[in-house]
MIDOSE-1310 file (N, C-alpha, C; in nm, 2 decimals, decimal comma, always signed):
residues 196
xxxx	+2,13/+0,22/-1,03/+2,26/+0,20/-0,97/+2,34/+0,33/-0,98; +2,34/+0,38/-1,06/+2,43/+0,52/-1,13/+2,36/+0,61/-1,05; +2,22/+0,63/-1,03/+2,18/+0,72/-0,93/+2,25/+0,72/-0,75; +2,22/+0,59/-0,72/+2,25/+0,57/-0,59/+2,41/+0,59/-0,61
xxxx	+2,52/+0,54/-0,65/+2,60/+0,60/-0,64/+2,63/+0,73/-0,67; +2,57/+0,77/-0,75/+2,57/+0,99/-0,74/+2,53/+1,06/-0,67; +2,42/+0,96/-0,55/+2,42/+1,01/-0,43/+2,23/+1,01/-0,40; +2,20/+0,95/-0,51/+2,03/+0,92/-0,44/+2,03/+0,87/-0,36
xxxx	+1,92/+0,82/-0,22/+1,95/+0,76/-0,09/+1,88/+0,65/-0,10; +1,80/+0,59/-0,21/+1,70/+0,50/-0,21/+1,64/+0,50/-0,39; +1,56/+0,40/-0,35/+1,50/+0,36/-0,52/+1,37/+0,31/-0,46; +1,27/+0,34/-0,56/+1,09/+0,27/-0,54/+1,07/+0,13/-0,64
xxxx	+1,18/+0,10/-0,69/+1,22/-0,01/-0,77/+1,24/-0,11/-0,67; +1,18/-0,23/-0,68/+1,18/-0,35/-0,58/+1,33/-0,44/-0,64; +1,31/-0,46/-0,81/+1,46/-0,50/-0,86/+1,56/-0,49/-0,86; +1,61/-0,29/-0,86/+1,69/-0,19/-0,85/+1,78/-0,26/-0,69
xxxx	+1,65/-0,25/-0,59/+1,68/-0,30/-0,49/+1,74/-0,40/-0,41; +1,70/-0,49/-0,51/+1,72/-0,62/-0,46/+1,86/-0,66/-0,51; +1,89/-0,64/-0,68/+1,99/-0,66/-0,74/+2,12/-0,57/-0,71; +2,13/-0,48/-0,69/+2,20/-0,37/-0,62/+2,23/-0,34/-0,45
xxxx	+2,13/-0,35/-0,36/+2,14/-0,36/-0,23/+2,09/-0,21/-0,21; +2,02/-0,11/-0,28/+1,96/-0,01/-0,26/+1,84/-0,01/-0,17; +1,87/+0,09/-0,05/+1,76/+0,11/-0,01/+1,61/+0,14/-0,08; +1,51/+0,06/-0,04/+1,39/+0,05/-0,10/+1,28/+0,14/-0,02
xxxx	+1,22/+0,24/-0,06/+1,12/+0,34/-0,06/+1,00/+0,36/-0,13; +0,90/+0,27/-0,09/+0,78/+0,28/-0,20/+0,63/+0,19/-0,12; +0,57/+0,24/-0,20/+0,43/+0,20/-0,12/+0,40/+0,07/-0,17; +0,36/-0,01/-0,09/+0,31/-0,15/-0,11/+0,23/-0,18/-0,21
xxxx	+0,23/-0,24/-0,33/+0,17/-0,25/-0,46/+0,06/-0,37/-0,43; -0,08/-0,37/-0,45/-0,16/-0,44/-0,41/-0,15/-0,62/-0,48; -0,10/-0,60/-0,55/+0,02/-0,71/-0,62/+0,07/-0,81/-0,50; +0,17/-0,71/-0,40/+0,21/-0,80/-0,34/+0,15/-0,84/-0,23
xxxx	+0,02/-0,82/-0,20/-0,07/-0,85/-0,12/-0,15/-0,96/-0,18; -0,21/-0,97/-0,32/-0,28/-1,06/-0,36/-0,20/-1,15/-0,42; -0,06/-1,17/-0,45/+0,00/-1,27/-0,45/+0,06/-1,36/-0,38; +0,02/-1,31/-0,21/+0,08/-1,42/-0,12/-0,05/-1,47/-0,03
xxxx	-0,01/-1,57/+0,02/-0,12/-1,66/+0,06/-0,16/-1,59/+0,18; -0,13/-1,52/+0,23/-0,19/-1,43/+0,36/-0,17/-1,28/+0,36; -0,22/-1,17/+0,39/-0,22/-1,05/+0,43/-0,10/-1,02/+0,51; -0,10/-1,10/+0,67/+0,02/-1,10/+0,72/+0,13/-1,14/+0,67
xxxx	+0,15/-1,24/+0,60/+0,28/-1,28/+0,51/+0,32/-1,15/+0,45; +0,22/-1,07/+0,36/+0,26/-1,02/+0,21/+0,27/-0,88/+0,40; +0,28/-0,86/+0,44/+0,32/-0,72/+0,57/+0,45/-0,80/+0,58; +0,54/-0,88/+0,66/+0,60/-0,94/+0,63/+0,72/-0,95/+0,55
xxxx	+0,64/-0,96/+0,42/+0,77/-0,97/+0,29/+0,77/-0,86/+0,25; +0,68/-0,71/+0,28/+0,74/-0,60/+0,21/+0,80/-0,53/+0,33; +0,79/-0,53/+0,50/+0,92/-0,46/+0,53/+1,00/-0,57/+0,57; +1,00/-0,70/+0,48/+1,14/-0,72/+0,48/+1,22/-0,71/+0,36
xxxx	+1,18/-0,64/+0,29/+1,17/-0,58/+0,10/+1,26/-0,47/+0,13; +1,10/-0,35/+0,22/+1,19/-0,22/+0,22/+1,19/-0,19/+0,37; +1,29/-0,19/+0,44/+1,28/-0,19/+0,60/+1,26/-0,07/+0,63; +1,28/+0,05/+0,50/+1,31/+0,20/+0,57/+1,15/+0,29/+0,50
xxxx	+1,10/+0,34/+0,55/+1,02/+0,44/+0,51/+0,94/+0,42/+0,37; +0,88/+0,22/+0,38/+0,79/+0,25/+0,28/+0,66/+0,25/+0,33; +0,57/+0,25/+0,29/+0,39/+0,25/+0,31/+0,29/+0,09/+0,28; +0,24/+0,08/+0,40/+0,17/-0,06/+0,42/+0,04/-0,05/+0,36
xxxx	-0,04/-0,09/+0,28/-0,16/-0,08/+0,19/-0,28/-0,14/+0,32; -0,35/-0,07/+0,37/-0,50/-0,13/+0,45/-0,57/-0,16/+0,39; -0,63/-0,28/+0,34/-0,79/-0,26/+0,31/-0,88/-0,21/+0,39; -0,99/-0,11/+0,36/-1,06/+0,02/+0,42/-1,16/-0,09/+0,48
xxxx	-1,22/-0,21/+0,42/-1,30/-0,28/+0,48/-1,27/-0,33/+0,58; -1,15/-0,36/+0,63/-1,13/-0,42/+0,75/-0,97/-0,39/+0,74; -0,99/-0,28/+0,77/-0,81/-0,17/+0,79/-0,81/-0,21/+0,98; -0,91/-0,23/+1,11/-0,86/-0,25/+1,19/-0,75/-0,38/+1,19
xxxx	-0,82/-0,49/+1,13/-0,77/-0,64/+1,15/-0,65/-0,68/+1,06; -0,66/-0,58/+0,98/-0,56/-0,50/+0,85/-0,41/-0,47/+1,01; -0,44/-0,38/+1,05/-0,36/-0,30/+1,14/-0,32/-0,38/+1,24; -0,41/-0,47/+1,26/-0,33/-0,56/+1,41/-0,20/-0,66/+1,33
xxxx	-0,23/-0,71/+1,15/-0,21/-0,78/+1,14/-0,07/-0,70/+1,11; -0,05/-0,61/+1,03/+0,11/-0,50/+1,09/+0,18/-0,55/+1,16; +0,06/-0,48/+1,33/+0,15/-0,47/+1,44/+0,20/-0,59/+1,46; +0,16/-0,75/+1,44/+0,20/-0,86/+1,42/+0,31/-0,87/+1,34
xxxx	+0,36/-0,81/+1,23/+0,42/-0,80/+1,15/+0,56/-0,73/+1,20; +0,53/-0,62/+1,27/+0,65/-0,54/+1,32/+0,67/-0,63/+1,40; +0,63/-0,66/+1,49/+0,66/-0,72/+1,65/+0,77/-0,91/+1,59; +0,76/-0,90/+1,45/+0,83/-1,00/+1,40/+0,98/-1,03/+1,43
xxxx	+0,99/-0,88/+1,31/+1,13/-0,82/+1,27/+1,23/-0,85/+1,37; +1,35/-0,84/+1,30/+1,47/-0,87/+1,38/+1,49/-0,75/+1,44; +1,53/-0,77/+1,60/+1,58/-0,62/+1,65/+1,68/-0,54/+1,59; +1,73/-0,58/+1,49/+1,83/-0,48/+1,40/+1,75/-0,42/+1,32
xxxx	+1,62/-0,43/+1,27/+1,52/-0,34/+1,20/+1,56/-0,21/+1,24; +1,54/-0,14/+1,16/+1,50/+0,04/+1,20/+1,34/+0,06/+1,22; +1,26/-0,06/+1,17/+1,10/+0,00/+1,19/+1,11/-0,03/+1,32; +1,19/-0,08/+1,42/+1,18/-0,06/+1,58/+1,19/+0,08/+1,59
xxxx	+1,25/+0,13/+1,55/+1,30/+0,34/+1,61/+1,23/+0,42/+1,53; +1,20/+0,37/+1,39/+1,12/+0,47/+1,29/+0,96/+0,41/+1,29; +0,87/+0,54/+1,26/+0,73/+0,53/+1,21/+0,71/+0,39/+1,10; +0,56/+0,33/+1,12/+0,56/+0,25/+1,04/+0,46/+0,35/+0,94
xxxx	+0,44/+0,33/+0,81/+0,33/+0,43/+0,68/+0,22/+0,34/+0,69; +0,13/+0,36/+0,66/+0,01/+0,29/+0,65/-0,07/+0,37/+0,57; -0,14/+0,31/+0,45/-0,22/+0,39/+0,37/-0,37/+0,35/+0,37; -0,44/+0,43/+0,35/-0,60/+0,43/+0,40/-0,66/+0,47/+0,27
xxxx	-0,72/+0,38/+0,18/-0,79/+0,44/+0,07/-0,90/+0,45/+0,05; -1,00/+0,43/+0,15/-1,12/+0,48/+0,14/-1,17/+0,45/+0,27; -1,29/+0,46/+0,25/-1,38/+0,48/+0,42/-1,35/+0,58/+0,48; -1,38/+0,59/+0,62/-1,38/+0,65/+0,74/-1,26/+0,70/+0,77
xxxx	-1,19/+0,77/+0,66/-1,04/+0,76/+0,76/-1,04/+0,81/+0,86; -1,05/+0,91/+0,88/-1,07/+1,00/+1,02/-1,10/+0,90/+1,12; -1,18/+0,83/+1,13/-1,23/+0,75/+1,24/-1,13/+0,60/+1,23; -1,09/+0,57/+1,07/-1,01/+0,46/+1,11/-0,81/+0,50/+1,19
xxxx	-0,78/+0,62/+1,11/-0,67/+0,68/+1,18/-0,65/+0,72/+1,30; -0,79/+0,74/+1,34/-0,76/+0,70/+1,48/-0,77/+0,59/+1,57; -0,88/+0,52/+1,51/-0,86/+0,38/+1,63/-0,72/+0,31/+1,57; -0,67/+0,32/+1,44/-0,56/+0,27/+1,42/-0,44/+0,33/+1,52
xxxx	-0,40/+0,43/+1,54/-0,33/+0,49/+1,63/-0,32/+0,43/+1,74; -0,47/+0,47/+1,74/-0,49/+0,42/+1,92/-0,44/+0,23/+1,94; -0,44/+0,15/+1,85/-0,43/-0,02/+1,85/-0,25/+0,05/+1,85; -0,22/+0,10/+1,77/-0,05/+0,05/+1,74/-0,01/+0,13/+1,89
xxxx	-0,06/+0,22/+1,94/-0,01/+0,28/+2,08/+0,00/+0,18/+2,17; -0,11/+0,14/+2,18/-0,18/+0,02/+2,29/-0,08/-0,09/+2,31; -0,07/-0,17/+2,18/+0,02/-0,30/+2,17/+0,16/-0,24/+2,19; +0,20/-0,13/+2,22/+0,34/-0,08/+2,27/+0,42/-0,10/+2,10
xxxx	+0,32/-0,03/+2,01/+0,43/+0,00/+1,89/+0,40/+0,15/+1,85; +0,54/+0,19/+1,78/+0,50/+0,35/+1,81/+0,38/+0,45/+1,68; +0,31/+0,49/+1,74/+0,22/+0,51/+1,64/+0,25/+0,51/+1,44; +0,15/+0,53/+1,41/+0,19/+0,49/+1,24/+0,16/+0,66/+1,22
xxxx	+0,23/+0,67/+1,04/+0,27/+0,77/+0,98/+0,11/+0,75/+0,91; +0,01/+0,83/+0,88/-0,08/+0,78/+0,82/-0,15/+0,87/+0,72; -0,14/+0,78/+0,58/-0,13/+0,87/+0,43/-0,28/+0,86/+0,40; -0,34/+0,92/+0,34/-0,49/+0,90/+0,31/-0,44/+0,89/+0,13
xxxx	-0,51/+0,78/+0,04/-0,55/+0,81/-0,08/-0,67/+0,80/-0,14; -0,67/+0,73/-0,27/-0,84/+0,72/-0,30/-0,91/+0,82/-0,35; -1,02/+0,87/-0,33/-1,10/+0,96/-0,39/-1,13/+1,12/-0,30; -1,00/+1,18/-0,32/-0,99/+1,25/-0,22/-1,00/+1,39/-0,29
xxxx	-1,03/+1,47/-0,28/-1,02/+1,64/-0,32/-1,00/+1,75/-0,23; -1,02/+1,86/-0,24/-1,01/+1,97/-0,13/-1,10/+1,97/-0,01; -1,23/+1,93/-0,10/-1,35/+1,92/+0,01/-1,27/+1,83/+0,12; -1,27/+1,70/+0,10/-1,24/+1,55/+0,14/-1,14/+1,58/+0,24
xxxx	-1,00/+1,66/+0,24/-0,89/+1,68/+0,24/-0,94/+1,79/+0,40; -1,01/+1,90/+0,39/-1,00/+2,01/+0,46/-1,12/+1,95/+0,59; -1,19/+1,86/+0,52/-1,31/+1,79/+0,63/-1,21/+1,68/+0,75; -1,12/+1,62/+0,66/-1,04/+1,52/+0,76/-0,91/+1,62/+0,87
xxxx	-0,90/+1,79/+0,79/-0,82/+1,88/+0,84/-0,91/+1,86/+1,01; -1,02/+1,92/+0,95/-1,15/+2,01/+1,07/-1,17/+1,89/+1,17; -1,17/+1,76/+1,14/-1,18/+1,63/+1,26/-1,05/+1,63/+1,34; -0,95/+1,68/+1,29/-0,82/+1,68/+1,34/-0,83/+1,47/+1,38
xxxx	-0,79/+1,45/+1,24/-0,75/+1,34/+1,18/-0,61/+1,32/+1,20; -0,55/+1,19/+1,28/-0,44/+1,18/+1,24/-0,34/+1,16/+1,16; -0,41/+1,21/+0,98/-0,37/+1,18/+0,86/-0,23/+1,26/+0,85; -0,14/+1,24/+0,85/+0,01/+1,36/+0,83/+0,02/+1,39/+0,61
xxxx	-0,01/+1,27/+0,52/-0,04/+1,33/+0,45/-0,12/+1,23/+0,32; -0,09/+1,31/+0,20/-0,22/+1,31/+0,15/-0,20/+1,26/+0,00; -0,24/+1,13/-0,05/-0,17/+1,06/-0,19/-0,25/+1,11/-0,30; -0,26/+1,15/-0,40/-0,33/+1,26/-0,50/-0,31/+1,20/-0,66
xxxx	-0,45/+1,13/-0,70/-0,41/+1,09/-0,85/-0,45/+1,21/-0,91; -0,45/+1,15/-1,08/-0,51/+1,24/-1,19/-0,62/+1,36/-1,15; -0,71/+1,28/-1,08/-0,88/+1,35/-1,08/-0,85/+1,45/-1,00; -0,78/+1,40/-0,85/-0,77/+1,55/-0,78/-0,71/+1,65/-0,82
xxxx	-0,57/+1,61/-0,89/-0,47/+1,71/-0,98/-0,52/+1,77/-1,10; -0,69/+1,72/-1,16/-0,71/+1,78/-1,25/-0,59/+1,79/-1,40; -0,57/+1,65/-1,38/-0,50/+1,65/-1,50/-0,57/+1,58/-1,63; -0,53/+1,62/-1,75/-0,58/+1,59/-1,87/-0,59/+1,44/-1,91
xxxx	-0,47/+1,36/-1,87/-0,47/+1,23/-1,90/-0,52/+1,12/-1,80; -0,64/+1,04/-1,90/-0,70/+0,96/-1,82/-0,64/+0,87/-1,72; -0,68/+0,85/-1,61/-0,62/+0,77/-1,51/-0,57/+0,62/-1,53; -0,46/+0,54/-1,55/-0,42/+0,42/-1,57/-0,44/+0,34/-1,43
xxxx	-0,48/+0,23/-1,44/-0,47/+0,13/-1,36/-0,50/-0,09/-1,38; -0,39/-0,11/-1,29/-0,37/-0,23/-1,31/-0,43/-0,29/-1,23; -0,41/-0,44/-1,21/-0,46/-0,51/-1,12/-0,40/-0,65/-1,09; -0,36/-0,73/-1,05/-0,31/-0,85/-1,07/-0,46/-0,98/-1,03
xxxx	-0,46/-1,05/-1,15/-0,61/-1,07/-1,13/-0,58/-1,24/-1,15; -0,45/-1,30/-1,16/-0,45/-1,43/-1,18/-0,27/-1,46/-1,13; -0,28/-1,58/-1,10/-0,11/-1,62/-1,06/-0,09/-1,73/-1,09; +0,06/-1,81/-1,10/+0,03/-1,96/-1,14/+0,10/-2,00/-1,00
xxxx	+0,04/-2,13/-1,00/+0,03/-2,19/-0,85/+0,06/-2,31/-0,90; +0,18/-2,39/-0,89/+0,23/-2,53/-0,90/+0,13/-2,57/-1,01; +0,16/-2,48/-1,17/+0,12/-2,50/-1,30/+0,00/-2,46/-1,31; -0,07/-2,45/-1,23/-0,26/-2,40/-1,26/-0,26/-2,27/-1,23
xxxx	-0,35/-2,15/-1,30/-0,34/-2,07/-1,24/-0,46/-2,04/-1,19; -0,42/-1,99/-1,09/-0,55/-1,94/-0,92/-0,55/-1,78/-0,96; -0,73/-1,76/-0,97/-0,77/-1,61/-0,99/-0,77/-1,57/-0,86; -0,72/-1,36/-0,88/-0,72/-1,26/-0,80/-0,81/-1,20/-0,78
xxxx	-0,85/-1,15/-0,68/-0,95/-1,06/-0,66/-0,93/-0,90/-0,60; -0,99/-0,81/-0,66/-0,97/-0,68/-0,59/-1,09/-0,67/-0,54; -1,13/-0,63/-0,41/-1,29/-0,59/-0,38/-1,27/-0,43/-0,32; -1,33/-0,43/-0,42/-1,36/-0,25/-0,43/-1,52/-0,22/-0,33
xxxx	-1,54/-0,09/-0,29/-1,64/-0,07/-0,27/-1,79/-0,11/-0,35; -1,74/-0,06/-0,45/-1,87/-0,08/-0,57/-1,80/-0,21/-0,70; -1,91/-0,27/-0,73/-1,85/-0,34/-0,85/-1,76/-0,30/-0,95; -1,78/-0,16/-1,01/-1,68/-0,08/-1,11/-1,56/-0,07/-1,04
xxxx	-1,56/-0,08/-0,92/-1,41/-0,02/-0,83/-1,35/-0,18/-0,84; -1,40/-0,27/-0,81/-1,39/-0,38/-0,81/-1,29/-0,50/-0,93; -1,18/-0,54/-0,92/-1,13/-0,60/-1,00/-1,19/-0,71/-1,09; -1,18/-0,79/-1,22/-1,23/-0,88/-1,29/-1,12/-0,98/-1,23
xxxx	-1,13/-1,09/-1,16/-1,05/-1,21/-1,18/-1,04/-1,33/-1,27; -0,90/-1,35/-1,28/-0,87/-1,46/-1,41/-0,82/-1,37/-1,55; -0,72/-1,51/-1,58/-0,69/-1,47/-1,67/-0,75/-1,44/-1,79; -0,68/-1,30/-1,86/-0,75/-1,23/-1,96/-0,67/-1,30/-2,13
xxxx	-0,71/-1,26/-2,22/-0,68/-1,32/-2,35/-0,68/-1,19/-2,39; -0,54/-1,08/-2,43/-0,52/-0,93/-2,51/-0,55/-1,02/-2,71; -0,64/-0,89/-2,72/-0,62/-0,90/-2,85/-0,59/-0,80/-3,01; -0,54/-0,73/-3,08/-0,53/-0,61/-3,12/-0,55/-0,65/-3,28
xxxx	-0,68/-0,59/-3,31/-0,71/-0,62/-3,41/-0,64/-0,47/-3,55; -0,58/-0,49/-3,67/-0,56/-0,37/-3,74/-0,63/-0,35/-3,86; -0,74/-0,41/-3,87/-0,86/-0,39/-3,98/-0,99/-0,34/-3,95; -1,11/-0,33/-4,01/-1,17/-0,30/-3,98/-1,28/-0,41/-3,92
């Protein structure tokens, strides 16, 4: 809140947001995809979260049906939205992007919405990066963890792998390309042992 009033334009904080009335800027957390009962819902409740300039998560396995379910999504909104006059983000984390950035283009052109801003992440490096350059990809830009940045600290990641549902809880699933990319569902039991 002390930021936004000293003059920041936005927060990537969803609470910041909500509790305060700050504009929200941040990429769709796969969280809020596996926590709602549909794909289109959870498109839905995040640009009605952050209406301005945040990023839509595709799954790469089915990023077209992914992308219609968007354009369904925009074509919702109230005509006071700004995603009527501004780019919608859409992020692409693996597969084909080059070939999915573009038929995606070409679907959001088609159904009369105005093309999407389209971020590539995932397992990307220089190679990866200058190959999707040479296709003349409609990727504008480019999301970069640890490995590509060659940084020293191992890469952190979460998952939301369980939820409670009217007292029971119902397991999450992440499907990754490969089993190791792939989430464990259900709830876990932490335990920290300090002996030997």
């Amino acid at each position: 809140r002390a930021a936004f009033v000293g003059g920041a334009d936005a927060t990537t904080c969803t609470l910041a947001a909500r509790r305060f009335g700050i504009p929200l800027r941040a990429m769709q957390p796969l969280s809020a995809v596996l926590s709602t009962p549909s794909e289109t819902l959870a498109y839905e409740s995040w640009l009605d979260a952050a209406p301005d300039l945040a990023v839509l998560r595709l799954d790469a396995k089915d990023a077209l049906a992914g992308g219609a379910r968007v354009i369904s999504a925009i074509k919702k909104r109230p005509k006071k939205s700004t995603w009527h006059a501004l780019q919608v983000a859409i992020e692409l984390g693996s597969g084909d992007r080059a070939e999915l950035a573009t038929e995606l283009t070409r679907a959001f052109v088609a159904s009369g919405v105005r093309a999407p801003v389209v971020a590539a992440s995932g397992d990307l490096d220089e190679w990866r990066i200058s190959e999707l350059r040479r296709r003349q990809a409609p990727v504008t830009s480019f999301i970069l963890g640890p490995h590509t940045l060659q940084l020293q600290a191992p890469p952190a990641r979460y998952d939301l792998v369980a939820i409670e549902e009217e007292g029971d809880w119902a397991p999450r699933v992440r499907l990754g390309p490969t089993l190791a990319t792939s989430s464990d569902p259900g709830r876990k039991v932490l335990m920290r042992y300090f002996d030997e």
